[in-house]
C-alpha positions, -999 to 999 in steps of 0.1 A, spaced: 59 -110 144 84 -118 119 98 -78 111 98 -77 150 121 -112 152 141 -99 128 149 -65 150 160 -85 177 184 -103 152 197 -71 141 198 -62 182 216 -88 193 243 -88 164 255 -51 177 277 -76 196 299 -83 171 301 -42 160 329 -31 183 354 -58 168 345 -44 138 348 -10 143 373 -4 174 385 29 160 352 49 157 342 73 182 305 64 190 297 96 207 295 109 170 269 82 161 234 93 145 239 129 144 239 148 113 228 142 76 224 112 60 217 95 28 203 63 21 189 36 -1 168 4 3 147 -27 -5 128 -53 9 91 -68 5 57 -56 7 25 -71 19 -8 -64 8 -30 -78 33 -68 -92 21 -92 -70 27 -120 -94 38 -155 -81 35 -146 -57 5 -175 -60 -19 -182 -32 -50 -206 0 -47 -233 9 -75 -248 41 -82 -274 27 -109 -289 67 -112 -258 86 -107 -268 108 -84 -234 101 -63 -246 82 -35 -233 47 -39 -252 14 -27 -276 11 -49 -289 -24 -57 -286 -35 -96 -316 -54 -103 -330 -73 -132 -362 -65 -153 -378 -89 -130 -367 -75 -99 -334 -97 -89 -302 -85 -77 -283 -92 -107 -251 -96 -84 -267 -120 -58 -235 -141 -70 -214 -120 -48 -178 -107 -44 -145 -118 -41 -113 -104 -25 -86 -109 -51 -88 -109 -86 -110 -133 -109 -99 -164 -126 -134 -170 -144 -166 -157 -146 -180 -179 -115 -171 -167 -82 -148 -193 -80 -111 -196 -65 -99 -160 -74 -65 -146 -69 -52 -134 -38 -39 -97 -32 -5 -99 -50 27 -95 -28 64 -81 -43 92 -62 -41 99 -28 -33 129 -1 -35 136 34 -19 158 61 -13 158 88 15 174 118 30 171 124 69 186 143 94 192 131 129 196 153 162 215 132 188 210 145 224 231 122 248 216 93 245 186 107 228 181 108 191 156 127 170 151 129 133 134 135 99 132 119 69 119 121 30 118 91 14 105 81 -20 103 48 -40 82 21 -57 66 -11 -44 44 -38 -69 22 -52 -42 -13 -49 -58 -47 -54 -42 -80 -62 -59 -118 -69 -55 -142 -87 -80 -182 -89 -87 -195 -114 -104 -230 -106 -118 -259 -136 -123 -251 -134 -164 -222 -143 -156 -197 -119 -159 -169 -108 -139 -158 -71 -128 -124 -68 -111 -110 -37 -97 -68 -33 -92 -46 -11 -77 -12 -6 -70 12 24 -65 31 38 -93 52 55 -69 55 67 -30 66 97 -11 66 98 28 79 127 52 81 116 83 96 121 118 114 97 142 123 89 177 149 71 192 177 57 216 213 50 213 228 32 239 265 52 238 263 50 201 270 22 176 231 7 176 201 32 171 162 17 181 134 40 169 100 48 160 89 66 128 55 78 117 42 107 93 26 119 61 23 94 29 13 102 -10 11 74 -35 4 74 -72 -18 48 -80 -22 32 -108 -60 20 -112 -74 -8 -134 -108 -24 -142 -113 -59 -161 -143 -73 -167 -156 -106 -192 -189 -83 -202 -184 -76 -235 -217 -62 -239 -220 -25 -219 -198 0 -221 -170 8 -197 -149 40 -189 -126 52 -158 -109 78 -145 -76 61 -147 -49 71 -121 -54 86 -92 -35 102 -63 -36 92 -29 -27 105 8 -25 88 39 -1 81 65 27 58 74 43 42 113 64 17 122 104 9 137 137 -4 130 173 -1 143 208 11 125 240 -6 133 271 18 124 297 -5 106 321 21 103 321 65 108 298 73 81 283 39 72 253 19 87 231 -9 80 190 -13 93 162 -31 93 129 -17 94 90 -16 95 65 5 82 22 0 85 11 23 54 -24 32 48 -33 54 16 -68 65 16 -81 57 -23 -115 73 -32 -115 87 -65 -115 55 -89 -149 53 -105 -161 35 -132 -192 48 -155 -212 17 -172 -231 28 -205 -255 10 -228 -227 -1 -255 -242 -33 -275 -264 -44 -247 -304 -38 -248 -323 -8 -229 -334 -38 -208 -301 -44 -196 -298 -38 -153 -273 -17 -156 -296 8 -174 -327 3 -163 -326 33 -134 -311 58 -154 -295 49 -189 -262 39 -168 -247 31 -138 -214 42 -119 -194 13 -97 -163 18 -75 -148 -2 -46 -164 -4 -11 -126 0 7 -112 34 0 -78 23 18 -49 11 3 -26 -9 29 1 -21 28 31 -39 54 65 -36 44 100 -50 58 132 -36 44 170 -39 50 189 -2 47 223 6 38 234 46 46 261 67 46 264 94 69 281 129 62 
């Protein structure tokens, strides 16, 4: 609701545009090559109902249940969405917001009143979203992400009404590199991961462009992104801790990894271009 309020802000302040700009000729508007650059926020929604996956025999079928010598789920303590602050499932950290950056190339096609476009774009954002067990010992287990850095090619639609304001809708493909992280207060087993991964997905949203003068233009836009995030496994070994330990007692080890393979994220951001 809010990225849509502020569209109609940037919608209604095309008002004041002409004053600005009395000697452009609009009918050249949003057709041509462009370059631009960008920033805004991202947010990283909670993922409620994310819990993590075990393999305790490594046969690569996840959902296993860890259990103790004596039989007990030895994570009937549960999970958390967000980072741990202690070893108790207790008040952990929401999904971190931030910043983000970007700059683009696109093209634009204007057909009377008609535009249609591509873009590349590639940046960085910090938003970073996390999950936690929490094992009966008690220890914690917290899994992180966030993207190193982003890539999208995507198309887009929209109308100009006689030039000077552009409304449109974008969607296509996204790649992220994301940077993976594991934590955990058991200082007793082993721990190793695969580290960074890549991810694809897609991207959609809107904004509009107001042209300020002939080849410059500011915008405000939207964009749902939703980067599908599989690979990130982490292998459990004995380390310090006795054969009788649960996360041996299946198969000498066990593998975890997150129960949400998505990565999404919301972003609003302000643009500033200049067209050739």
């Amino acid at each position: 609701m809010k990225a849509l309020s502020l569209l109609a802000v940037l919608a209604a302040s095309t008002v004041a545009v002409p004053a600005f700009a009395q000697d452009r000729d609009p009918s050249q508007d949003f057709d041509g090559p462009y370059i631009s650059i960008g920033g805004g926020g991202t947010l990283q929604g909670s993922d409620r109902g994310e819990t993590v996956l075990f393999d305790t025999n490594r046969d690569g079928t996840y959902g296993d249940q860890v259990t103790t010598v004596g039989g007990a789920n030895a994570f009937s303590t549960g999970f958390c969405n967000g980072a741990a602050t202690s070893t108790a499932n207790l008040n952990c950290r929401n999904d971190k917001d931030g910043p983000e950056y970007f700059a683009r190339f696109g093209f634009d096609k204007r057909m009377g009143n008609f535009v249609l476009g591509a873009v590349i774009e590639g940046g960085r954002s910090v938003a970073r979203d996390s999950v936690t067990a929490f094992s009966t010992t008690p220890a914690s287990y917290t899994f992180s992400r966030e993207a190193d850095y982003q890539a999208n090619a995507r198309l887009r639609a929209g109308y100009t009404p006689g030039g000077g304001a552009l409304f449109y809708v974008t969607g296509g493909g996204a790649y992220a590199r994301l940077d993976n992280r594991f934590t955990t207060s058991n200082t007793a087993n082993s721990f190793a991961d695969n580290g960074k991964t890549n991810g694809w997905g897609y991207t959609a949203g809107g904004g509009a462009e107001i042209m300020v003068t002939n080849n410059i233009a500011v915008g405000l836009e939207y964009l749902y992104t939703d980067i599908k995030d599989n690979d990130f496994v982490v292998n459990v070994g004995q380390g310090t801790a006795p054969a009788t330990n649960p996360f041996l007692l299946n198969g000498g080890g066990t593998d975890m990894k997150r129960s949400s393979d998505h990565f999404r994220t919301h972003s609003v951001r302000g643009t500033l271009s200049f067209r050739f």
